[in-house]
DOVO-472328 format. One record per atom (N, C-alpha, C, O): x, y negated, z. Coordinates in steps of 0.001 Angstrom, whole numbers, plus 500000, padded with zeros to 6 digits. Each point is the difference from the previous one (the first is absolute). Layout:
<sites>
XYZ/...
</sites>
This chain:
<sites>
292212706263418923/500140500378501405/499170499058500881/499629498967499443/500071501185501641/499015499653500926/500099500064501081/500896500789500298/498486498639500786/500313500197501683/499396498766500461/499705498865499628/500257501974501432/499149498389501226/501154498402499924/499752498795499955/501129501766500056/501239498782499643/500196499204498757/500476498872499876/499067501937499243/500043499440498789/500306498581499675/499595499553501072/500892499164498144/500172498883499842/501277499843501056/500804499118499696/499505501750501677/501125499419500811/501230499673499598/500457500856500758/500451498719498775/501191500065499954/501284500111501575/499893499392501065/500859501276498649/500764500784501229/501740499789499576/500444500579499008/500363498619501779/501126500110499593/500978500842501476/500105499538501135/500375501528498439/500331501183501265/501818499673499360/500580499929498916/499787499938502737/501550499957499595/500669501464499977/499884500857500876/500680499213498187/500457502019499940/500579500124502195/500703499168500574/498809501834499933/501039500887501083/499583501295499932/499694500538498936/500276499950502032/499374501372500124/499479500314500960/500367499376500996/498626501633499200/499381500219501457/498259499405499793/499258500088499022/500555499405502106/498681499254499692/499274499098499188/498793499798499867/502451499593499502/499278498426499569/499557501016498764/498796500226499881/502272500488499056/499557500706498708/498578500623500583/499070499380499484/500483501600501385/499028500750499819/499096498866500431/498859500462499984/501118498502500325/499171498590500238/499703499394498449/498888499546499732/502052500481499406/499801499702498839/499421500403498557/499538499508498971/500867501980501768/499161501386499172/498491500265500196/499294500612499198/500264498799502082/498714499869500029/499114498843499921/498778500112500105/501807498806499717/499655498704499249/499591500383498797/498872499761499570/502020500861499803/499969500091498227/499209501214499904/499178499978499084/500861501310501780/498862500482499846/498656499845500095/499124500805499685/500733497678500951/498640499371500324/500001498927498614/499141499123499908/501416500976499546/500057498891498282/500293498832500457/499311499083499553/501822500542501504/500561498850500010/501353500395498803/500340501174499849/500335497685499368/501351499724498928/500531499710501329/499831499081500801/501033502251499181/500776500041501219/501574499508498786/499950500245498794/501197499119501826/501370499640499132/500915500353501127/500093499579501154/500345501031498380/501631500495501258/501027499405499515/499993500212498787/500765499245501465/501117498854500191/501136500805500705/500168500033501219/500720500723497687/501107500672500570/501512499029499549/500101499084499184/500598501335501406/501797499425499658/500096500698499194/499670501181499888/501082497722499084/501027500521499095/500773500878499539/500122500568498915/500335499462501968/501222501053500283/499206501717500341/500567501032500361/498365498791499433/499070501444500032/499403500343499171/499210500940500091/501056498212498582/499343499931498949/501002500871499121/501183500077500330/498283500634498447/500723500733499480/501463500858500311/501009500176499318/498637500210501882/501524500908500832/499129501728499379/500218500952500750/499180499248498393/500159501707500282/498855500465500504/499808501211499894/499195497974500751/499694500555500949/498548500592499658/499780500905500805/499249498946498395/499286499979499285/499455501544500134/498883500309499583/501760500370500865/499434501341499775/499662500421501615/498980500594500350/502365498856500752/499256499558501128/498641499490500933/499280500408500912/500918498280498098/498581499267499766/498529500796500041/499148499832500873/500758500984498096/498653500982499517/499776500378501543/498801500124500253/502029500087500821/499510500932501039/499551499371501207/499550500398501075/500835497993498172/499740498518501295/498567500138499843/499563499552498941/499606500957501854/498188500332499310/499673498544500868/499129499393499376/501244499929501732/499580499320500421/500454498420499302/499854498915500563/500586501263498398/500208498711498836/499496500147499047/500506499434499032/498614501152500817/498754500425498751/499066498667500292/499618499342500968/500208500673497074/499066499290500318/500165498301499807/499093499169500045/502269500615499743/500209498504499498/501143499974499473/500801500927499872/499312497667499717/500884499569499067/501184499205501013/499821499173500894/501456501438498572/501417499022500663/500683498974499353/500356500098498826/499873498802501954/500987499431499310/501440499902500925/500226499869501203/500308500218498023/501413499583500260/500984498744500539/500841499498499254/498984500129501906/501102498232499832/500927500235501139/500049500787500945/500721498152498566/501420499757500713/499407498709501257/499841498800499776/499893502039501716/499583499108500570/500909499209500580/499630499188500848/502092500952498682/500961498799500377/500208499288499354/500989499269500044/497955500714498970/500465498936498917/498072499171499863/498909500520499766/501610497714500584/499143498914499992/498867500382499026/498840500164500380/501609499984498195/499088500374498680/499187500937500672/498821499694499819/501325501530501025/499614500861499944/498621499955500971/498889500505499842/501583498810501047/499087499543501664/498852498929499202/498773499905500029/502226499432499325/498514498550498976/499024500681499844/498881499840500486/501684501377498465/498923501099499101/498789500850500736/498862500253499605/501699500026501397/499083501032501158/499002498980500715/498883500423500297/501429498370499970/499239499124500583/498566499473499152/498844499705500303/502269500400498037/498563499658499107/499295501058500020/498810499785499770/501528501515500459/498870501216499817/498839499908501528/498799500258500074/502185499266500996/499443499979501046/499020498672500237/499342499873501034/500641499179497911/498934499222499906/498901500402499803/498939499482500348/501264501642498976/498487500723499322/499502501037500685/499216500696499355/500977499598501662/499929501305500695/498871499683501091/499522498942500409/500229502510499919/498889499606501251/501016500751501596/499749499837501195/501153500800498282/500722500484501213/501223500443499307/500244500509498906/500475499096502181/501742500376500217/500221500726501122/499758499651501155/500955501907498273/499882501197501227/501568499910499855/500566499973498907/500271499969502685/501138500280499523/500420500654501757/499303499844501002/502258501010498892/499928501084500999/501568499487500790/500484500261501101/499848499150498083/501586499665500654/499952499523502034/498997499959500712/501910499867499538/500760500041501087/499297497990500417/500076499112499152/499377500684502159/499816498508499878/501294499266499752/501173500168500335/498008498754498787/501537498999499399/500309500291499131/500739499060499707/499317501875499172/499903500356498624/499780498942498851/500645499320499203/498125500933501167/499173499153498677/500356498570500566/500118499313498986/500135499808502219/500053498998500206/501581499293499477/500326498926499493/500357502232500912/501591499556499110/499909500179498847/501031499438499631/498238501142498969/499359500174499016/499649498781499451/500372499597498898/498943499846501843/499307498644499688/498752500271499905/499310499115499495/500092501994500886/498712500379499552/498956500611501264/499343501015500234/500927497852500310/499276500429501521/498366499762500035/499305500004498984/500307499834502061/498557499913500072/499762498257499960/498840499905499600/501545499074500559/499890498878500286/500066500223498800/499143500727499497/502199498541499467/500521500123499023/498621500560498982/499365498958499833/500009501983499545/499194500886499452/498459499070501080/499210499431499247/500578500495501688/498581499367500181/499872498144499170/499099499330499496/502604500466500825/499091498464499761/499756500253497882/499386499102499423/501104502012499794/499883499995499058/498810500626499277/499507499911498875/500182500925502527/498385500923499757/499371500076500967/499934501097500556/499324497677500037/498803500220501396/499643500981500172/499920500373501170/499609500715497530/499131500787500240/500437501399500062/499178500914500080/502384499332499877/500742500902500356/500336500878501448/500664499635500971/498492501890498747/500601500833501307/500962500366499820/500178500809499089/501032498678501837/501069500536500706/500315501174500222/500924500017500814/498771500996498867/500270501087500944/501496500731500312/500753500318499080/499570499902502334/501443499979500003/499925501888501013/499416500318501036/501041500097498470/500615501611500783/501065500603500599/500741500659499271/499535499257502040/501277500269500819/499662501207500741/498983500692500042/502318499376500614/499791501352500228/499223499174502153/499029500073500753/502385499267499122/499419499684501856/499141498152500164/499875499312501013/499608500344497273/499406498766500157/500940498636499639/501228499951499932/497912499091499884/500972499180499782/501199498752500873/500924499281499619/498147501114502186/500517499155500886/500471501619501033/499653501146499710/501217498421501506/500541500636500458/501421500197500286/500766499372499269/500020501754502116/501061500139500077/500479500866498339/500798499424499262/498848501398500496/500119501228498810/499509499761498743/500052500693498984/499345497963501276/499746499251497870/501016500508499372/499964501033499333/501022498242500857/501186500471498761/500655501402500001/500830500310499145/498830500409501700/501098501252500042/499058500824498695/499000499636499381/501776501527500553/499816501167499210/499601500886500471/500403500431501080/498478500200498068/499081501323500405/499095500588499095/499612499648498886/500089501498501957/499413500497498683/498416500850501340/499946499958501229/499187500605497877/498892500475500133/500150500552501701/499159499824500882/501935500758499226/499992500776501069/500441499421501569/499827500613501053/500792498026498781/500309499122500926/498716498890500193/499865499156500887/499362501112498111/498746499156500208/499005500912500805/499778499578501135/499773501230498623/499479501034500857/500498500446501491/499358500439500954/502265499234498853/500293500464501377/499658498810501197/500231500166501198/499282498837498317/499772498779500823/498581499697500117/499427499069500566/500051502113498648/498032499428500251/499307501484500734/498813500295500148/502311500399500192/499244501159501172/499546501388499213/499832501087500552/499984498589497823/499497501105499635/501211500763499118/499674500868499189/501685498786500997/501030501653499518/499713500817501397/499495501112499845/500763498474501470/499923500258501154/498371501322500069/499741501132500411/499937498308499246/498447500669500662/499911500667498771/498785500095499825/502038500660498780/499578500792498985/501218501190500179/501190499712500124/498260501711499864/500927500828500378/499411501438500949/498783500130500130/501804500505500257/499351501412500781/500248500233501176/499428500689500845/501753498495499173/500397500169501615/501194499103500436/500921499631499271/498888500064502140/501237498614500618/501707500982499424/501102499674499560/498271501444500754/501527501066499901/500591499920498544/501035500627499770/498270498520499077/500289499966499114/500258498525499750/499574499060500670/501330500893498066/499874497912499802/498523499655499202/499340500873499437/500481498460500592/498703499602499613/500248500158498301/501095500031499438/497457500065499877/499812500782498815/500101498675498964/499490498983500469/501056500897498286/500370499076499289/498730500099498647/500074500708498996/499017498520501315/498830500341499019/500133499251498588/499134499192499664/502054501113499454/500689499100498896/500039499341500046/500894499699500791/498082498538498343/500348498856500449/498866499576499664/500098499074499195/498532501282501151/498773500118499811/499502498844500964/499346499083499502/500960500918501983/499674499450500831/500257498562500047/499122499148500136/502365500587499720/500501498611500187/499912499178498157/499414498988499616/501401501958499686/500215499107499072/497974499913499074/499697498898499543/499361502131500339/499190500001499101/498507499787500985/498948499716499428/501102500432501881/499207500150500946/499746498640500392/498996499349499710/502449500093501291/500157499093500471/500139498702499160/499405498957500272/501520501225498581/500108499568499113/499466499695498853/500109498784499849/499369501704499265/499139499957498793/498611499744499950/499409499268499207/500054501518501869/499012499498499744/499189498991501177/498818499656500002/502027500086500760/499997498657500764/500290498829499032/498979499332499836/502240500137499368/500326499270499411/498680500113498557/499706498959499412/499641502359500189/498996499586499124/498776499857500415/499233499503499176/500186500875502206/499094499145500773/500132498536500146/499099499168499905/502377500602500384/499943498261500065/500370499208498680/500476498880499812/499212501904499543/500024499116498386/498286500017499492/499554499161499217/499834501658501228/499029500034499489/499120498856500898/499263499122499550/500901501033501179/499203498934501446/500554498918499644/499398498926500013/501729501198499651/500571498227499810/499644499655498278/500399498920499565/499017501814499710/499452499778498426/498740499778500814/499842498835500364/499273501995499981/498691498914500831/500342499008500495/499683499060499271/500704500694501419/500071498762500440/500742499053499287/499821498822500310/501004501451498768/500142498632499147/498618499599499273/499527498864500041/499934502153499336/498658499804499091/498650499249500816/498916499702499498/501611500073502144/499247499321500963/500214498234500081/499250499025500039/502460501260499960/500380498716500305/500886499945499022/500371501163500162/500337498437498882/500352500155498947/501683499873500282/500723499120499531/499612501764501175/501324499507500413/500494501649500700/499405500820500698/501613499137498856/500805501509500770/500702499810501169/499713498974500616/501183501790499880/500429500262501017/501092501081500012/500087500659498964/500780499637502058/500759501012499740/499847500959500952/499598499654501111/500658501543498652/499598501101500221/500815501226500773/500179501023499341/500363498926502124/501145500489500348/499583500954500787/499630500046501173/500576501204497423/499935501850500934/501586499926500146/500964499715499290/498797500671501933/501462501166500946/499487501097500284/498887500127500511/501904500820499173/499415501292500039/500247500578501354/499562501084500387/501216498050500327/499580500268501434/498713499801500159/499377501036500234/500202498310499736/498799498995500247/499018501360499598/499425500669500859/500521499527498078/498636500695498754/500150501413500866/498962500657500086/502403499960500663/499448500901500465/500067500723501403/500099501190500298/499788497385500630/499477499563500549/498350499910500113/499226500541500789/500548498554498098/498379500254500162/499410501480499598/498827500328500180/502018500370499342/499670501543499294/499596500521501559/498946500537500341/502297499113500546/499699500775501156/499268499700501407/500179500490501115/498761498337498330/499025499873500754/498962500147500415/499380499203500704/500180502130498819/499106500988500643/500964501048500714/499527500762500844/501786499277498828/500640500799500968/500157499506501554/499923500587501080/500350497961498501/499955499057501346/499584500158500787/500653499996501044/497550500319498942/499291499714500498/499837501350500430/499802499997501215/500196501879498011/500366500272500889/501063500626501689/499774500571501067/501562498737498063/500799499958500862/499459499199501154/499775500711500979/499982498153499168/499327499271501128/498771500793500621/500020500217501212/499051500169498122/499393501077501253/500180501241500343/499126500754500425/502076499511499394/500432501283500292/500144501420499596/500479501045500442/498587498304498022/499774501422498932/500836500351499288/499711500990499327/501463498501500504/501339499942499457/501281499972500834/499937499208500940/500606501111499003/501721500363500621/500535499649499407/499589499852498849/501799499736501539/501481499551499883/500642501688499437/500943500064499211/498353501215501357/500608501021499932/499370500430498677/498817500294499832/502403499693499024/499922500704498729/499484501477499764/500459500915500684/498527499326498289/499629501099499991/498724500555501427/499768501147500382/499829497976499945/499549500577501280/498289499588499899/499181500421500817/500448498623497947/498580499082499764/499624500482499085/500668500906499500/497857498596499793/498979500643499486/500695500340498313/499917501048499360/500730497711500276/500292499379499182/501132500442499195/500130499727498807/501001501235502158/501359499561500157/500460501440499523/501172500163499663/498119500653500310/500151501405499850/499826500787501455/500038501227499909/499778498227501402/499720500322501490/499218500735499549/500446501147500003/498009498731499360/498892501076500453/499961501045498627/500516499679498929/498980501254501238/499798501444499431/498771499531498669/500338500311498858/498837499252501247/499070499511499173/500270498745499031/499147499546499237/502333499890500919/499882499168499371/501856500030499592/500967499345500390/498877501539498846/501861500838499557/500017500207498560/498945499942499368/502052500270500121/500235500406499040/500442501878500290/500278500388501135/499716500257498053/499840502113500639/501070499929498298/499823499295499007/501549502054501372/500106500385498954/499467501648499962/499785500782500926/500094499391497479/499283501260499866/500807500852499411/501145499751499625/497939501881500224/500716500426499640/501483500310498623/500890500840499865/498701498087499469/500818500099498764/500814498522499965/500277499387498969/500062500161502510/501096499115500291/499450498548499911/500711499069500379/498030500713499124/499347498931499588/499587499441501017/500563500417501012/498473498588499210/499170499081501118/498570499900500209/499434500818499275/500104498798501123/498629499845499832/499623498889501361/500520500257501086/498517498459498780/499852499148501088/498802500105500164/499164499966499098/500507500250502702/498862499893500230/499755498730501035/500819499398500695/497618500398499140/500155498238500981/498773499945500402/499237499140499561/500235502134501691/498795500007499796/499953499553501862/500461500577500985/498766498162498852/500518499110500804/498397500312501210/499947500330501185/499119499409497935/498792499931500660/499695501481500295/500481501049499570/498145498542501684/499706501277500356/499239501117498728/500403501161500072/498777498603499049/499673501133499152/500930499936499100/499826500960499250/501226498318500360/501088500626499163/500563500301500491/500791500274499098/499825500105501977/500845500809500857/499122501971500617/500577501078500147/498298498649499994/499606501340499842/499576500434498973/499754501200500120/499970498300498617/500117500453498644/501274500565499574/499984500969499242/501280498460501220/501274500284499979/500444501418500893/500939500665499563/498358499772501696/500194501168500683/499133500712499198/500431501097499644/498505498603499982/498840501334499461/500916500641498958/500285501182500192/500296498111498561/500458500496499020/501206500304500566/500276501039499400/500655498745501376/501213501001500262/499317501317501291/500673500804500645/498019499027499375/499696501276500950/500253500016501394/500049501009500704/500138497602499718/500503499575501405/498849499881500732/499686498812500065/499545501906500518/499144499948501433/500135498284500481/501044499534500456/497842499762499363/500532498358500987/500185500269501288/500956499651500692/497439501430499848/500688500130501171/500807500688500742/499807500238501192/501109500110498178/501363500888500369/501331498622499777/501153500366499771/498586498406500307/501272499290499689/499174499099501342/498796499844500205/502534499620500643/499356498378500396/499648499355499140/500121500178498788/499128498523502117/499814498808499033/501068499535499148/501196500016500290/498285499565498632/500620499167499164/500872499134500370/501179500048499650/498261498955501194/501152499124500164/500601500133501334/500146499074500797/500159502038499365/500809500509501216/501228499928499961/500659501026499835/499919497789500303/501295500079499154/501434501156500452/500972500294499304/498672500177502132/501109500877500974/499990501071498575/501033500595499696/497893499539499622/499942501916499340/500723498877498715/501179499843500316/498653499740499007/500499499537498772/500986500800499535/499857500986499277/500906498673501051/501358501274499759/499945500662499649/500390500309498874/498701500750502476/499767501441499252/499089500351499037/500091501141499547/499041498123500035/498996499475499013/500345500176499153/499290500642499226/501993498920500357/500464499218498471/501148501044500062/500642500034498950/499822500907502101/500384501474499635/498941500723499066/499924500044498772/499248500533502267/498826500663499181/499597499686498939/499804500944499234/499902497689500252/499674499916498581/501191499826499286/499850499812498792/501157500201501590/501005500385499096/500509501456499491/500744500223499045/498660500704501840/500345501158499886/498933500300498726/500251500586498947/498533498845501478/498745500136499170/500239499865498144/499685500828499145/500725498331500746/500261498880499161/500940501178498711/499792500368498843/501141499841502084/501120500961499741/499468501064499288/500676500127498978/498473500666501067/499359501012499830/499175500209498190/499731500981499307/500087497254500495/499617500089498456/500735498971499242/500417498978500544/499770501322498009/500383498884499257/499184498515500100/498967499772500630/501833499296498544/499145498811499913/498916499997499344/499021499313500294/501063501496498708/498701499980499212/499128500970500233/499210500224499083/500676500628502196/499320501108500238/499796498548501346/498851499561500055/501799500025500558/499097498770501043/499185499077499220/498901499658500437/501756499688497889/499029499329499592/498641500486499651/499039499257500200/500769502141499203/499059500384499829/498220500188500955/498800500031499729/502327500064501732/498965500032500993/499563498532500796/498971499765500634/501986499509499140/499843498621500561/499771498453499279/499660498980500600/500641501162497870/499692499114499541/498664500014499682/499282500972499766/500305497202500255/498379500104499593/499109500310501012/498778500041499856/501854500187501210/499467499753501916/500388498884500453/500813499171499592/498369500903501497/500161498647501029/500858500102500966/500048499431501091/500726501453498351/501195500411501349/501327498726499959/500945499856500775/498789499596498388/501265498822499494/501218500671499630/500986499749500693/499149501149498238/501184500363499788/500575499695498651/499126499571499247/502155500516500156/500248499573498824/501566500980499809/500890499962500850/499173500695498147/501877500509499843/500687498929499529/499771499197499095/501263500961501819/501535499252499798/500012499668498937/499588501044499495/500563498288499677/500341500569498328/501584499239499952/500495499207500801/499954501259498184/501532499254499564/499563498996499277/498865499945499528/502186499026500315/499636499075498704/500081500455498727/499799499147499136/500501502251500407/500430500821499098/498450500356499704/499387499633498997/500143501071501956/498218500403499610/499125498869500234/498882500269499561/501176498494500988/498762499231500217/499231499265498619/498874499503500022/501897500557498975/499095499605498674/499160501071499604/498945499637499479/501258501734500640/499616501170499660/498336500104500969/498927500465499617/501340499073501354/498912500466501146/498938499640499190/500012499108499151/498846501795501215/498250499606499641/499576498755500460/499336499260499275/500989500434501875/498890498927500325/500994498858498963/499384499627499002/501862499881501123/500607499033499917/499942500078498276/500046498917499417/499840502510499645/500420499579498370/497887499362500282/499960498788499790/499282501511500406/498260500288499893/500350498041500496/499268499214499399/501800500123501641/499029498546499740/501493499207499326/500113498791500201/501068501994498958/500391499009498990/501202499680500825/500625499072499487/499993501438501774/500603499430501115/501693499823499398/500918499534500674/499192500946497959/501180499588499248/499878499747498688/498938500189499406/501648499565500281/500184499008498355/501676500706499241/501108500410500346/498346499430498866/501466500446498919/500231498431499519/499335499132499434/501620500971500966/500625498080499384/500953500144499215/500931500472500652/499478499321497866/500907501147499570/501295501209500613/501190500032500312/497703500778499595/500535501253500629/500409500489501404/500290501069500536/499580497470499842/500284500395501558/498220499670501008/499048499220500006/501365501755500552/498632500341500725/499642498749501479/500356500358501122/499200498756498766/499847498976501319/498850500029500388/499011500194499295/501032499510502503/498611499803500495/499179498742498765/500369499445498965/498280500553501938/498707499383499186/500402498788500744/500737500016500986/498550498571498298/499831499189500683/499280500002501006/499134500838499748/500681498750501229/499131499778501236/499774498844501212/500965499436500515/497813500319499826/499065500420499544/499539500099498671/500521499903498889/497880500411501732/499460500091498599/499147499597500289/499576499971501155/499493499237497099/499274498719500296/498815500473498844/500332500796499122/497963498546500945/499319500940499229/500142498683499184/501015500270499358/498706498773500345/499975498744498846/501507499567499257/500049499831498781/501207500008502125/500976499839499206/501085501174499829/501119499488500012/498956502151499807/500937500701500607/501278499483499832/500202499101499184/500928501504501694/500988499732499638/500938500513498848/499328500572499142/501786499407500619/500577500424498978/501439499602499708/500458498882499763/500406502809500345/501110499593499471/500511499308498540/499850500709499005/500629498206500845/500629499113499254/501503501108499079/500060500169498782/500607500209501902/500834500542499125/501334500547500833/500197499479501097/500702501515498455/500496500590500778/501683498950500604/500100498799499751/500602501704500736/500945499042500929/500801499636498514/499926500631498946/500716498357501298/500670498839498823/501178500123500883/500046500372501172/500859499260498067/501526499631500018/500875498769500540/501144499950499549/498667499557500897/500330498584500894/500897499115498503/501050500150499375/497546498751500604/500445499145499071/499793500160497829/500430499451498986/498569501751501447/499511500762498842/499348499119498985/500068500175498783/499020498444502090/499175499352499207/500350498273500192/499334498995499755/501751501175500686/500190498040500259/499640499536499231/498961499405500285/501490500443498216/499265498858498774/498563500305500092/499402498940500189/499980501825499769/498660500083499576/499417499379501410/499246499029499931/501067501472501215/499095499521501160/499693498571499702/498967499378499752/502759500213500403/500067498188499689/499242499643499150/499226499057500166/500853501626498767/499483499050498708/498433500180500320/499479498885499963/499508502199500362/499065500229500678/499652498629500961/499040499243499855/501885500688501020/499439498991501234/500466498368499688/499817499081500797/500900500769497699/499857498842499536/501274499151499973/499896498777500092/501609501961499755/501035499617499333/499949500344498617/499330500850499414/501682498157500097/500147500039498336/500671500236499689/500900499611500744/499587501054498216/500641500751499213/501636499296500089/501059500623499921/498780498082500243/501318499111500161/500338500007501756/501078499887500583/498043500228499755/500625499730501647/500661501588500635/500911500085500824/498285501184498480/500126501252500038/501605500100499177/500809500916500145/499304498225499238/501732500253499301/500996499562500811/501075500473500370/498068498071499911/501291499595500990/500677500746501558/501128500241500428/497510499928500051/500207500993501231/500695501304499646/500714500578500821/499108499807498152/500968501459499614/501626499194499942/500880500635500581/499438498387498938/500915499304499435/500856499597501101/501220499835500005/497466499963501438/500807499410501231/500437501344500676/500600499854501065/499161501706498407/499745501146501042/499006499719501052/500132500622501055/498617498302498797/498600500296501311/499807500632499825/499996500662501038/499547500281497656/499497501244500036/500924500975498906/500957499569499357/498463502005500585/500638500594498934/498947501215499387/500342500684499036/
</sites>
């Protein structure tokens, strides 16, 4: 296996949400990613569960009892050897642990930190509890996603805060902070809040809320589902189809083929007609199946694409033609990504069982066969 990461070593503390799909793409870049789950999650059953964790593909677990001294010693020696420690807990975690960032630098200078919260690590709301959707509701963009004020605002899964804001903020600042150790030979720690990450997501929205090209009023902007040219249409056989034809010749490429006269409509960005706009091409829309619209619109410059389910998107032409899924035993997962022309990436292996490989990791990263007994002997690990 291979990847731009290659030689990294990665010690990821098991949670869920961002830090895993942060870790899944480490190891899809050929960093020895090691997940470090509890005990007590180790051999419960769950194993068949597991197979469907797609975002724990890809490395090896071990198992320890992090209330027990033996167990914290052991993780510290793995964390001697490491080039980064990704972990997602609540601030103050790892520091009552014993395994904080001080603690772990004076034992590895050259160790990135990287730490993942939901509201950061300083603040009124550090310690509270939350999830994807309370992080979003504080950076402006649950607010501004949706069709209309008359409606509650639209819940776009957990794409935004936890994998947006989150993931790949926290693997931007691991990678910048691996340059820059290889500058100055020394790490640093690394603190995404997914407030924060999406926050910066929504700073081209910022900007144009501040000059006026954007509204407070849902559903009513370019962006938001407001204009007629830039919607999702269902068709005739109940399906979808999105069009996003933003500019001026993809927007009259878009009237020619539905037979719309340009000059029989106002301007484009007239926003008073919008409305009735996005009537009319809905009525339009209505009139053929999806695949009687794909036929006439795909493979134009009109910007359009069908809805697809997650049920058909492995099936699609463009996506099986560049590889855009993988069979990992038997279960079908996105590709790694990016993609790189000298090192590609590459899935490692499908999701593991929490605590599947403790002896071998250890004995791998340089316990012995006697110290691996005793720690079973103390319950550090199982």
């Amino acid at each position: 296996m291979s990847g731009p990461l290659t030689g990294y070593k990665v010690i990821e503390m098991a949670g869920i949400g961002p830090a895993p799909m942060c870790a899944m793409m480490l190891s899809d870049m050929g960093a020895e990613v090691i997940r470090v789950d509890r005990t007590q999650d180790a051999g419960l059953g769950i194993a068949m569960q597991s197979q469907f964790n797609f975002t724990n593909r890809g490395r090896r677990s071990v198992a320890l009892d992090l209330k027990n001294p033996e167990a914290v010693s052991t993780l510290l020696e793995l964390i001697d050897q490491a080039d980064v420690l990704l972990e997602g807990f609540r601030p103050g975690v790892m520091e009552r642990l014993g395994l904080g960032p001080e603690v772990c630098a004076k034992r590895n200078p050259k160790l990135v930190y990287a730490r993942i919260t939901g509201w950061g690590q300083q603040g009124p709301l550090a310690k509270s509890a939350g999830h994807d959707l309370n992080y979003i509701a504080l950076s402006g963009a649950l607010h501004a996603i949706g069709r209309s004020n008359d409606e509650p605002p639209a819940i776009p899964l957990n794409l935004v805060g936890d994998y947006g804001g989150g993931t790949m903020f926290v693997l931007t600042g691991i990678l910048a902070a691996l340059l820059e150790c290889g500058k100055s030979g020394t790490g640093q720690v690394v603190d995404a809040g997914m407030v924060d990450g999406a926050l910066a997501l929504m700073t081209p929205t910022y900007g144009m809320h501040a000059s006026g090209v954007v509204s407070d009023e849902r559903g009513s902007n370019i962006l938001d589902s407001g204009a007629h040219f830039y919607n999702t249409y269902e068709t005739k056989d109940g399906k979808y189809v999105s069009i996003g034809s933003i500019e001026t010749k993809f927007y009259t490429l878009l009237l020619n083929t539905l037979e719309i006269d340009p000059d029989s409509l106002p301007k484009q960005m007239d926003r008073e007609h919008w409305p009735a706009l996005k009537e009319k091409l809905k009525d339009i829309f209505l009139t053929k199946t999806r695949d009687q619209w794909c036929a006439l619109m795909e493979n134009t410059d009109i910007c359009f694409a069908p809805v697809l389910s997650m049920a058909e998107t492995p099936d699609y032409a463009h996506n099986k033609e560049r590889n855009a899924f993988i069979d990992v035993d038997g279960q079908m997962h996105p590709a790694p990504a990016p993609r790189f022309s000298k090192t590609p990436s590459s899935i490692k292996g499908a999701p593991c069982s929490p605590g599947e490989h403790t002896e071998a990791v250890l004995g791998d990263w340089g316990l012995s066969a006697e110290r691996l007994a005793e720690l079973k002997t103390e319950g550090a690990i199982k």
